[in-house]
TORKOL-4160 file (C-alpha; in steps of 0.2 Angstrom, whole numbers, padded with zeros to 4 digits, m for minus):
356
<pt num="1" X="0116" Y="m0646" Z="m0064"/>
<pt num="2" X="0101" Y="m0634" Z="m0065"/>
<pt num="3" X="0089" Y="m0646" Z="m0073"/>
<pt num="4" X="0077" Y="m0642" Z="m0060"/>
<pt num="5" X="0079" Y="m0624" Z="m0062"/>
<pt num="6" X="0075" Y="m0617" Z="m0078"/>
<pt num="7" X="0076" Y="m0599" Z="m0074"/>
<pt num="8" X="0094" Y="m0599" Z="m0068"/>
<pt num="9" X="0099" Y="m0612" Z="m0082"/>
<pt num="10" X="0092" Y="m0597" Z="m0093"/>
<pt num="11" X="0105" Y="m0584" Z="m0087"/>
<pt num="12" X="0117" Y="m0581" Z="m0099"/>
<pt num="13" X="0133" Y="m0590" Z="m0100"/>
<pt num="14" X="0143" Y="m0573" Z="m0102"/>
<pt num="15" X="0135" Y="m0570" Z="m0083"/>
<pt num="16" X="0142" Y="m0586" Z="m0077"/>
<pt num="17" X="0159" Y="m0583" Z="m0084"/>
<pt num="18" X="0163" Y="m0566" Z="m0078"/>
<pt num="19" X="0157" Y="m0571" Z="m0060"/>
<pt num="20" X="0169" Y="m0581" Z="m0059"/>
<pt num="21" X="0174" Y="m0599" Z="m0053"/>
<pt num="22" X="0185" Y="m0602" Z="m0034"/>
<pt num="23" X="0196" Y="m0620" Z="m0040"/>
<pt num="24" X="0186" Y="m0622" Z="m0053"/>
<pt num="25" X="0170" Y="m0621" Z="m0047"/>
<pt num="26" X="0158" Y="m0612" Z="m0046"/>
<pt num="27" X="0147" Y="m0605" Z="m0027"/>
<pt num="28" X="0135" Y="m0592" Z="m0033"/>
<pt num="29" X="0122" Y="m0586" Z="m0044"/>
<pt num="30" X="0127" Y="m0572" Z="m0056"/>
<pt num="31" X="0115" Y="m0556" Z="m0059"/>
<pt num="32" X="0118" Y="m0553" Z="m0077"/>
<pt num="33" X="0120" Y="m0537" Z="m0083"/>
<pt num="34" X="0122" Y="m0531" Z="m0102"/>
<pt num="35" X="0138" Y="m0528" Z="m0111"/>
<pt num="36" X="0137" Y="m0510" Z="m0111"/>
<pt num="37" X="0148" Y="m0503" Z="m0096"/>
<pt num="38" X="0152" Y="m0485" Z="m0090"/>
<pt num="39" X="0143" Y="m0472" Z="m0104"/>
<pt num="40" X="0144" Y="m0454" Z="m0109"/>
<pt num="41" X="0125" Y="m0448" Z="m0108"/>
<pt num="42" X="0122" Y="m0433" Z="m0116"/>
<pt num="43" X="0110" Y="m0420" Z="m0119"/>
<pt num="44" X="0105" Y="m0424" Z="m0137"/>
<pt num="45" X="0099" Y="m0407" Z="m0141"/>
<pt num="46" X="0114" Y="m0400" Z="m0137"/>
<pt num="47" X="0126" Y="m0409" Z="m0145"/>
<pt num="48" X="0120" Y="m0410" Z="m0162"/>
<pt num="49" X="0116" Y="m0391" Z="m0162"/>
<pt num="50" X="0134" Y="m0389" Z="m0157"/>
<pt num="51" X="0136" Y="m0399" Z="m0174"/>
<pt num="52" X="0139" Y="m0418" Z="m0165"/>
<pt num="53" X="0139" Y="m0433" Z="m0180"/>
<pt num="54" X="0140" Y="m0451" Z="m0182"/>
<pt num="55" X="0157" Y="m0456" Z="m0186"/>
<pt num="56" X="0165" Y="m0441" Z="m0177"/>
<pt num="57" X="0184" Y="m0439" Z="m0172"/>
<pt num="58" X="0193" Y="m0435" Z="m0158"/>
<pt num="59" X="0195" Y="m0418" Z="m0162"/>
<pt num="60" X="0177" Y="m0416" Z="m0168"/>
<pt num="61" X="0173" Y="m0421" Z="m0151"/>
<pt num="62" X="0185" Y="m0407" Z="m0145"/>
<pt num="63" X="0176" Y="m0393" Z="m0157"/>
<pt num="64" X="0157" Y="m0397" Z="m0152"/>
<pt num="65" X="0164" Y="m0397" Z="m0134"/>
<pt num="66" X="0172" Y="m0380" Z="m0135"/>
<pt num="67" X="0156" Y="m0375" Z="m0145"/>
<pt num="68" X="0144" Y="m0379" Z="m0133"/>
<pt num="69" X="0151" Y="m0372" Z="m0118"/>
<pt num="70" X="0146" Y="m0355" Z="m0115"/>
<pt num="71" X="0140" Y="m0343" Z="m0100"/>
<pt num="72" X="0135" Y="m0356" Z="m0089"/>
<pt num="73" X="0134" Y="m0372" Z="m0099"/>
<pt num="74" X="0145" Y="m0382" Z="m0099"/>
<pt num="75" X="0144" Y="m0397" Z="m0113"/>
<pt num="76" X="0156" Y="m0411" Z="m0099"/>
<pt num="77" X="0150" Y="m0415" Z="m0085"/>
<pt num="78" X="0163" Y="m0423" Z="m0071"/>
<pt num="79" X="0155" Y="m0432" Z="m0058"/>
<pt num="80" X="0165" Y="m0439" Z="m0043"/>
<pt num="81" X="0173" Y="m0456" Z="m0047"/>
<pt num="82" X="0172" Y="m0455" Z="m0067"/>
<pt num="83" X="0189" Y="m0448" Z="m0068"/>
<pt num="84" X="0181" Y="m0433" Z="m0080"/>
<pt num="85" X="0174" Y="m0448" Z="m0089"/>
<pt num="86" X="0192" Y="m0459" Z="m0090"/>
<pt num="87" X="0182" Y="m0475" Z="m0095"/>
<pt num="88" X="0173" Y="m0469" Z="m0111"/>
<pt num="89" X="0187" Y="m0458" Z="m0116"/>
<pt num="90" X="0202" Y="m0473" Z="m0113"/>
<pt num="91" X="0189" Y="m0485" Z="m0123"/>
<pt num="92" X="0187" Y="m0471" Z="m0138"/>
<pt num="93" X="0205" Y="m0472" Z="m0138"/>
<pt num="94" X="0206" Y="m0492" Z="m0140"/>
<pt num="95" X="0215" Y="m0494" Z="m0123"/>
<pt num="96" X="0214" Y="m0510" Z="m0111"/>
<pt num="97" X="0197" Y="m0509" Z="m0101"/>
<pt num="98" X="0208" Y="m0512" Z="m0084"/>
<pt num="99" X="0217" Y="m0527" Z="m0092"/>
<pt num="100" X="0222" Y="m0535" Z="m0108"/>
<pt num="101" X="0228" Y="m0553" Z="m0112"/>
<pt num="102" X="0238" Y="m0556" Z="m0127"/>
<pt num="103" X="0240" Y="m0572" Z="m0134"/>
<pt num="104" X="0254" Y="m0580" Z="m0124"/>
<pt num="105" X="0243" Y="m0575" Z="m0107"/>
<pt num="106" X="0255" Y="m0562" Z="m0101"/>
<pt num="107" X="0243" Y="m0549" Z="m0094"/>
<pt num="108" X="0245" Y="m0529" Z="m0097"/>
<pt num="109" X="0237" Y="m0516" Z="m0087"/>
<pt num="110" X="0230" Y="m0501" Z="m0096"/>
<pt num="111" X="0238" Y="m0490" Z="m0088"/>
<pt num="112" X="0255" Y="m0493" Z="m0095"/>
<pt num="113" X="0248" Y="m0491" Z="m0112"/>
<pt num="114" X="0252" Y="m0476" Z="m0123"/>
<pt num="115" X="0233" Y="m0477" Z="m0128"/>
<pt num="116" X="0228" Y="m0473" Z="m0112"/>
<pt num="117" X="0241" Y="m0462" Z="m0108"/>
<pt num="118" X="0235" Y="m0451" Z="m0124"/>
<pt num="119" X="0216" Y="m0452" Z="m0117"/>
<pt num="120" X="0222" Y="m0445" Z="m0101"/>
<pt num="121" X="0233" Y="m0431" Z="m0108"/>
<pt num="122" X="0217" Y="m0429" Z="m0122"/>
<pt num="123" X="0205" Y="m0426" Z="m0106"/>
<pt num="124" X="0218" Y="m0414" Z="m0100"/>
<pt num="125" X="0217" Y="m0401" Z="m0114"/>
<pt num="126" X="0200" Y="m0404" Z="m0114"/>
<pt num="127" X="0197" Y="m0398" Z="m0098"/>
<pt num="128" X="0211" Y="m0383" Z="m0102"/>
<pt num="129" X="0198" Y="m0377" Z="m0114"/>
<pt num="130" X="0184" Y="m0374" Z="m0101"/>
<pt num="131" X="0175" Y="m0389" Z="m0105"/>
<pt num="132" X="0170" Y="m0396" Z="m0090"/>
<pt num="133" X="0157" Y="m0395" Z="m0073"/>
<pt num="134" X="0152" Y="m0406" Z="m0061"/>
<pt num="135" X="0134" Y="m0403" Z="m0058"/>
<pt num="136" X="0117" Y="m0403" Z="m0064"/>
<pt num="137" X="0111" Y="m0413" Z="m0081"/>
<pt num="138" X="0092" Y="m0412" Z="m0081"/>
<pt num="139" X="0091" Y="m0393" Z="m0080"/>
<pt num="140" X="0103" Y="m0389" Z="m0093"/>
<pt num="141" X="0120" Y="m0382" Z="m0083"/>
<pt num="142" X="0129" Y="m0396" Z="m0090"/>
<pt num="143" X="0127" Y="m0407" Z="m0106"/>
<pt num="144" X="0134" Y="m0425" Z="m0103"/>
<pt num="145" X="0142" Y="m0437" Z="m0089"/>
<pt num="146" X="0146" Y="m0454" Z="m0089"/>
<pt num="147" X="0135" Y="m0466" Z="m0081"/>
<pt num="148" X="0134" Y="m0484" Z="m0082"/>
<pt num="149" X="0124" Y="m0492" Z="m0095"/>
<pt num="150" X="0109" Y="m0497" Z="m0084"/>
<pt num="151" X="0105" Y="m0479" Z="m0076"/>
<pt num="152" X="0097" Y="m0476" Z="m0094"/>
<pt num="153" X="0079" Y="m0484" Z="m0085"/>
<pt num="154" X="0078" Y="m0468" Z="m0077"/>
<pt num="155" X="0088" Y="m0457" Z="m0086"/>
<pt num="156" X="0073" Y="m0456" Z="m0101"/>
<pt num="157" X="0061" Y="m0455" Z="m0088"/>
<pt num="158" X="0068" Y="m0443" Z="m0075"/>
<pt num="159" X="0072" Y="m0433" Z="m0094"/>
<pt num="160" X="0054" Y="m0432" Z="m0100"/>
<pt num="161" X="0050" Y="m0414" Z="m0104"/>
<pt num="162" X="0066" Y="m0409" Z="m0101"/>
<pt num="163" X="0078" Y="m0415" Z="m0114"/>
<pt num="164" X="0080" Y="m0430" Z="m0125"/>
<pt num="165" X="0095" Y="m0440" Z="m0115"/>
<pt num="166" X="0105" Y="m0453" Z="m0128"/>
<pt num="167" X="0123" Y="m0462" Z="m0126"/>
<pt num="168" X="0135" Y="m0456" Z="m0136"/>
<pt num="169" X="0142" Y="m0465" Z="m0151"/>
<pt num="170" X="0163" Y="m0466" Z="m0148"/>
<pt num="171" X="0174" Y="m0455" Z="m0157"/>
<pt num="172" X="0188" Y="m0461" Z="m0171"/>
<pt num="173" X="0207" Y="m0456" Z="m0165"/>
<pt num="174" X="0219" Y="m0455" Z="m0181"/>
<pt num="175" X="0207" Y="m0463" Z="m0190"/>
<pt num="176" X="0203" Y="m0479" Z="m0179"/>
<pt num="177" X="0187" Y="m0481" Z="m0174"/>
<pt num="178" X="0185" Y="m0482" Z="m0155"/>
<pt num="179" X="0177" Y="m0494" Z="m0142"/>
<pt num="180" X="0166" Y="m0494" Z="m0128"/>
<pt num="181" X="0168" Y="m0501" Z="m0112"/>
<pt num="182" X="0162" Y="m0517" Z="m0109"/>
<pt num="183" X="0154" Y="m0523" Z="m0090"/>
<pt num="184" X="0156" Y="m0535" Z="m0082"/>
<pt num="185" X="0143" Y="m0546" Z="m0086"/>
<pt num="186" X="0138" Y="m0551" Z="m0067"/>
<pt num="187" X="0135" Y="m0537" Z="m0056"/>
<pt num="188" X="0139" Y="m0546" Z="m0042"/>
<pt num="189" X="0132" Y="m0565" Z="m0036"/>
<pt num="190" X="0120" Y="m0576" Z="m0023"/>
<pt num="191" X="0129" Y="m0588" Z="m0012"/>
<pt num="192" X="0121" Y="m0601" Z="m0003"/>
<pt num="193" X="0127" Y="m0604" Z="0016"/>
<pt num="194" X="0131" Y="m0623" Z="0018"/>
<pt num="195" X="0114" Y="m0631" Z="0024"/>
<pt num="196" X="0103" Y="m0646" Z="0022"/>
<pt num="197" X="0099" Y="m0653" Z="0008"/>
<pt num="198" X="0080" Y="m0646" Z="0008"/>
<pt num="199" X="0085" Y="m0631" Z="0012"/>
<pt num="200" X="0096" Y="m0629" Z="m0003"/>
<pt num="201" X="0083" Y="m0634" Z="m0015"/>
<pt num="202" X="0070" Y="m0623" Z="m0008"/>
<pt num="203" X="0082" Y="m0605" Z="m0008"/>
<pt num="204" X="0086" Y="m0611" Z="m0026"/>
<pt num="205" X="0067" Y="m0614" Z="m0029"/>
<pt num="206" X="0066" Y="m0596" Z="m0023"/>
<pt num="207" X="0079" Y="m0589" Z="m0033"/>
<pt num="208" X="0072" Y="m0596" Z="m0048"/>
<pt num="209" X="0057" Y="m0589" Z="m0046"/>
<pt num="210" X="0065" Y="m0573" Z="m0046"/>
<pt num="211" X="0077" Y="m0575" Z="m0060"/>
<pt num="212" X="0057" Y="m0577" Z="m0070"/>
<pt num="213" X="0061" Y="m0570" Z="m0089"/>
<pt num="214" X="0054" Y="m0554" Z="m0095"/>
<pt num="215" X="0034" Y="m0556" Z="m0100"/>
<pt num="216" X="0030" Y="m0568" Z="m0086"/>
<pt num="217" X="0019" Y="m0564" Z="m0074"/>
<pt num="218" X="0034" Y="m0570" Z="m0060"/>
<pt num="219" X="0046" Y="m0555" Z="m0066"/>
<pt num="220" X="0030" Y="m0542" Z="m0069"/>
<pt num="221" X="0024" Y="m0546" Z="m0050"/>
<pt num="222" X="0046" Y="m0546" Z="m0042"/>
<pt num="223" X="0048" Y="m0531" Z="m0054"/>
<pt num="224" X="0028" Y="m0520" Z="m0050"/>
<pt num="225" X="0020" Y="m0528" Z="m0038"/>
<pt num="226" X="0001" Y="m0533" Z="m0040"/>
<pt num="227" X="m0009" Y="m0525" Z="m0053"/>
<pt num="228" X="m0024" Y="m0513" Z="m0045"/>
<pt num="229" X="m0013" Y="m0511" Z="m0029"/>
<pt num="230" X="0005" Y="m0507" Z="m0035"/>
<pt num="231" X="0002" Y="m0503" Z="m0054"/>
<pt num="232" X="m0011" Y="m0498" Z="m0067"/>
<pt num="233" X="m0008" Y="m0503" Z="m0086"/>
<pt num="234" X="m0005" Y="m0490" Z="m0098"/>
<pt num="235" X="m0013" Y="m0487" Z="m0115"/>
<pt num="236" X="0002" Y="m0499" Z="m0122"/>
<pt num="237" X="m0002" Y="m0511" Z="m0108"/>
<pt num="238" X="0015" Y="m0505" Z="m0100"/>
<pt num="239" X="0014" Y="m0505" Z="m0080"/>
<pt num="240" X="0013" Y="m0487" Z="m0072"/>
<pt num="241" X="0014" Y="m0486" Z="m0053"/>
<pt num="242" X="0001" Y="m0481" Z="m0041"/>
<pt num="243" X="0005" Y="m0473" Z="m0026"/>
<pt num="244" X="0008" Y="m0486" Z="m0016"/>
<pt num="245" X="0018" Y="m0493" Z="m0030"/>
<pt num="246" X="0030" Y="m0476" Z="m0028"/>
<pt num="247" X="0035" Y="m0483" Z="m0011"/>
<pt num="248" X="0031" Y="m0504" Z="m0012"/>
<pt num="249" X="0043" Y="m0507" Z="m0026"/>
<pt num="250" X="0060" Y="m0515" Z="m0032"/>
<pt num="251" X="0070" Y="m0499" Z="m0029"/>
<pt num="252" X="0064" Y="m0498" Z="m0010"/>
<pt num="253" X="0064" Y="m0519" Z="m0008"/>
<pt num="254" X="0079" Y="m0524" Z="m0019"/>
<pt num="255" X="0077" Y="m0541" Z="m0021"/>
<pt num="256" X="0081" Y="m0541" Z="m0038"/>
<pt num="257" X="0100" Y="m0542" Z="m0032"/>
<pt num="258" X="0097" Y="m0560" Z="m0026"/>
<pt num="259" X="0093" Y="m0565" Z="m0043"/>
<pt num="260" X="0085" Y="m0560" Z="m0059"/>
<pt num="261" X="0080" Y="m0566" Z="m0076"/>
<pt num="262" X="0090" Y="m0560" Z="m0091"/>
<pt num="263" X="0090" Y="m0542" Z="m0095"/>
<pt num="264" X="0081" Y="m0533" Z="m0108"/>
<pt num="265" X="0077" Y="m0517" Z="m0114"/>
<pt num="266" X="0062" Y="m0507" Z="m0108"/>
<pt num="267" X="0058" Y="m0493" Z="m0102"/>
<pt num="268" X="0038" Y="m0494" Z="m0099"/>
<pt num="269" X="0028" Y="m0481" Z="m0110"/>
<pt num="270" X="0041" Y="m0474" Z="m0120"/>
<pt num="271" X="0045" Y="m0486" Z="m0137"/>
<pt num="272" X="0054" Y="m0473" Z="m0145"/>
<pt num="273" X="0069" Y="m0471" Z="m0132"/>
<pt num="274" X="0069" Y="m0491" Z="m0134"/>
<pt num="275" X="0071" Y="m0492" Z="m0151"/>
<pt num="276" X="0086" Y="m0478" Z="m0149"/>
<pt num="277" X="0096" Y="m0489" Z="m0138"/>
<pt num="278" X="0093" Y="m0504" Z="m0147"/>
<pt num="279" X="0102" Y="m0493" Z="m0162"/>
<pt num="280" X="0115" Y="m0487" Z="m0151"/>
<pt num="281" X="0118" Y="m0506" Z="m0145"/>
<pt num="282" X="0119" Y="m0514" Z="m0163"/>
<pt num="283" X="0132" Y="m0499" Z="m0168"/>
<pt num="284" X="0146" Y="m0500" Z="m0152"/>
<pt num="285" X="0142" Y="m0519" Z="m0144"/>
<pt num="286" X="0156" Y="m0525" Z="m0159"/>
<pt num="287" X="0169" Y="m0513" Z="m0152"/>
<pt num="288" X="0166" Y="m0516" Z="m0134"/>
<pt num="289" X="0184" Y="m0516" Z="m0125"/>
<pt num="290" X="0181" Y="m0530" Z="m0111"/>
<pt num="291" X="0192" Y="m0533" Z="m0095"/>
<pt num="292" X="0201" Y="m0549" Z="m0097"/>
<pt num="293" X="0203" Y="m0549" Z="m0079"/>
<pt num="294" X="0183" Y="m0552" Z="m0076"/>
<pt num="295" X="0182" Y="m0567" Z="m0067"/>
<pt num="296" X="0198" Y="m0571" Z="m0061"/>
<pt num="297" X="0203" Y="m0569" Z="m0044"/>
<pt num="298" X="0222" Y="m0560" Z="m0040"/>
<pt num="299" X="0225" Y="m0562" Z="m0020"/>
<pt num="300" X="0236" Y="m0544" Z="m0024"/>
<pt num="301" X="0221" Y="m0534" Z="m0029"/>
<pt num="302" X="0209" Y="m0543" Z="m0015"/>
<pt num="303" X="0222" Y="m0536" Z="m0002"/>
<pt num="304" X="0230" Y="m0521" Z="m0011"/>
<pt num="305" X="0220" Y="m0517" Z="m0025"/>
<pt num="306" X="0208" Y="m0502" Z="m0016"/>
<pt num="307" X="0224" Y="m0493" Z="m0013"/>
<pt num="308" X="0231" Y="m0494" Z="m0028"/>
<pt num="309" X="0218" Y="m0490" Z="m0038"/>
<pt num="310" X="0217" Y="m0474" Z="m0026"/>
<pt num="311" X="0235" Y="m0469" Z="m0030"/>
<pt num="312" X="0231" Y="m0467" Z="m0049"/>
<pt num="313" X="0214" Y="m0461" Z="m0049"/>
<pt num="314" X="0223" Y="m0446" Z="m0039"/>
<pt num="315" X="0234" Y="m0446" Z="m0053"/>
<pt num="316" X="0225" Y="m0446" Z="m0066"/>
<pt num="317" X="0213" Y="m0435" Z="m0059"/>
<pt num="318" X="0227" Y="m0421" Z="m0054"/>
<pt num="319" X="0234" Y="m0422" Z="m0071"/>
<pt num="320" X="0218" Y="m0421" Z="m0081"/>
<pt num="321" X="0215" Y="m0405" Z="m0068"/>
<pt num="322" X="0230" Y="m0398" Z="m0075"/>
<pt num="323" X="0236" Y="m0398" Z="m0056"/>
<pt num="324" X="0253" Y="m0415" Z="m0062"/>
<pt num="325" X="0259" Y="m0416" Z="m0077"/>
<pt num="326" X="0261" Y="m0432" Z="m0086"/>
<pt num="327" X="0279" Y="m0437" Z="m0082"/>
<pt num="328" X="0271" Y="m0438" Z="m0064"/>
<pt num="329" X="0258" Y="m0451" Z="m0074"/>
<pt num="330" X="0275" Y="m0460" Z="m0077"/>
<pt num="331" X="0281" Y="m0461" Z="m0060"/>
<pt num="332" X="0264" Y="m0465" Z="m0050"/>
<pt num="333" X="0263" Y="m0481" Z="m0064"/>
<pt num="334" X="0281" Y="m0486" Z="m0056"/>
<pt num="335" X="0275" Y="m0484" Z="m0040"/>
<pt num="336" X="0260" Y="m0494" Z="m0046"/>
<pt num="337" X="0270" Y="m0507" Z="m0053"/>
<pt num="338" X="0281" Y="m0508" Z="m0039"/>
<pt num="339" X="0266" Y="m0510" Z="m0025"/>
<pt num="340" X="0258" Y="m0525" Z="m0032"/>
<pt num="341" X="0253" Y="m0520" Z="m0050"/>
<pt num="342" X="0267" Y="m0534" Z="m0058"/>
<pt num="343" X="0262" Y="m0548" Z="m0044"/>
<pt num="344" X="0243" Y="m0544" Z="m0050"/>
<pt num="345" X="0246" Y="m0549" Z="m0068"/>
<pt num="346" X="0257" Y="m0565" Z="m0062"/>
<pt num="347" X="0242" Y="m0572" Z="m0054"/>
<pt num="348" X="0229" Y="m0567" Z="m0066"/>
<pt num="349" X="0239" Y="m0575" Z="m0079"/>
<pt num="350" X="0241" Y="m0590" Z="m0068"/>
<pt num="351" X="0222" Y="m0591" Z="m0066"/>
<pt num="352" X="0220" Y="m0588" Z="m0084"/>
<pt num="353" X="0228" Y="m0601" Z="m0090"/>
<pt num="354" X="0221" Y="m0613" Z="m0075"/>
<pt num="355" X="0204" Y="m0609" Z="m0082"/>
<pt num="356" X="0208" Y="m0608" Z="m0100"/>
């Protein structure tokens, strides 16, 4: 099918699958994104002098937390929308990344898992124990937050001279090694309006030059621009940007988000915090916990789905603020079942098995 378009033919097939197919077939172009999902980033420094290890528990994670925070430092950092960091703490604990399959097809959501249920009530003493702030990472006020994956292409640079930034290994809970969460692998997706057939083949000529692998002068030019106008070359070789290239770039023109090759891992000038998150990547990719909802489609969570994500991020956040307690966890998850929660695992089990 994309024969004639060796670029989009070379997007991973993981990207393709989690975008998603409409009766079977499939309208768009994925943007792939790596496995890795919502992280905890921390400040390194701090962390290990407040005794961080590999292979640390749950309650090791609890003890350099309360260590660290002191004066005004605070080791966890809640940022608005991460829930106090709900995704990497409910993956730590080996709970459903949104939604689970079993092996029959019947779908579960993670919130009516006692796994996720003890991350929450985890995050709770946590935060009971003066172990949180939402505000500043870079100058030191506060020593982690999650983040996707991705934000880790300016979180070493912005970090330079400041602190050494690093994702966190999870912790083990009562003795089980924990998970990470795993993204979707398509960011979101291109769709081509209904058109001629020359007109087709020309956008998907466009897109595929776009979707250019790394090295090729195709993805240097969509990624840096012209060398001499946007960028100079490092002593590596690594693209640094002019000042033009501060404004003309990729950030400030985003055509990235139509298509783009596979990803890789590079962040231009600095080998070492490569080489980290390769480590990091080799260690937590096994345990990722993946959404087994990612690319199927519920007509329930298209309609209803914002709303009653709402009611248990309120929740979840009231009872980790120490504002609900956790038999009010129990009765928002009825409410949540009762709203459309059971109607959206009936049709994501009917799309599973339709595109089993």
């Amino acid at each position: 099918m994309l024969s004639g378009y060796p670029n989009l033919a070379g997007i991973p097939t993981d990207a393709w699958r989690d975008m998603g197919r409409i009766g079977g077939r499939i309208y768009g172009i994925p943007l792939e994104r790596p496995l890795p999902g919502s992280t905890l980033w921390l400040n390194q420094g701090m962390f290990t002098d407040a005794g961080m290890t590999d292979g640390w528990t749950s309650e090791d994670f609890a003890a350099v937390a309360a260590k660290a925070t002191h004066g005004r430092t605070y080791v966890l950092g809640a940022a608005a929308g991460s829930l106090f960091g709900n995704a990497v703490h409910a993956a730590a604990h080996n709970a459903p990344n949104t939604w689970a399959v079993d092996t029959k097809g019947v779908f579960h959501p993670h919130l009516t898992d006692e796994r996720h249920k003890a991350a929450v009530a985890y995050q709770a003493a946590l935060r009971k124990s003066g172990a949180d702030l939402g505000t500043l990472f870079l100058n030191g006020t506060v020593g982690s937050l999650q983040d996707g994956f991705g934000a880790y292409q300016s979180r070493y640079p912005d970090s330079k001279g400041l602190l050494t930034p690093a994702p966190a290994l999870p912790y083990s809970v009562g003795g089980t090694p924990g998970g990470i969460v795993a993204a979707r692998r398509s960011f979101g997706y291109t769709i081509l309006k209904t058109a001629k057939k020359e007109r087709i083949e020309m956008l998907l000529r466009l897109l595929d030059h776009l979707a250019a692998p790394f090295g090729t002068k195709e993805w240097e030019l969509s990624h840096y621009g012209l060398e001499g106008v946007h960028f100079t070359r490092g002593t590596d070789g690594s693209p640094e940007p002019t000042g033009l290239g501060e404004v003309e770039n990729v950030t400030n023109l985003p055509f990235r988000y139509l298509a783009e090759g596979p990803q890789v891992l590079f962040v231009p000038g600095m080998p070492d915090a490569v080489r980290a998150l390769h480590d990091w990547q080799t260690k937590v990719v096994p345990v990722a916990v993946r959404n087994a909802a990612y690319g199927l489609k519920s007509a329930t969570e298209t309609a209803q789905g914002t709303t009653l994500k709402a009611l248990m991020d309120d929740t979840i956040t009231a009872v980790v603020a120490g504002r609900a307690s956790m038999s009010d966890y129990d009765t928002a998850v009825a409410r949540w079942r009762a709203r459309g929660g059971d109607r959206m695992a009936e049709e994501y089990a009917r799309e599973y098995a339709a595109n089993s």
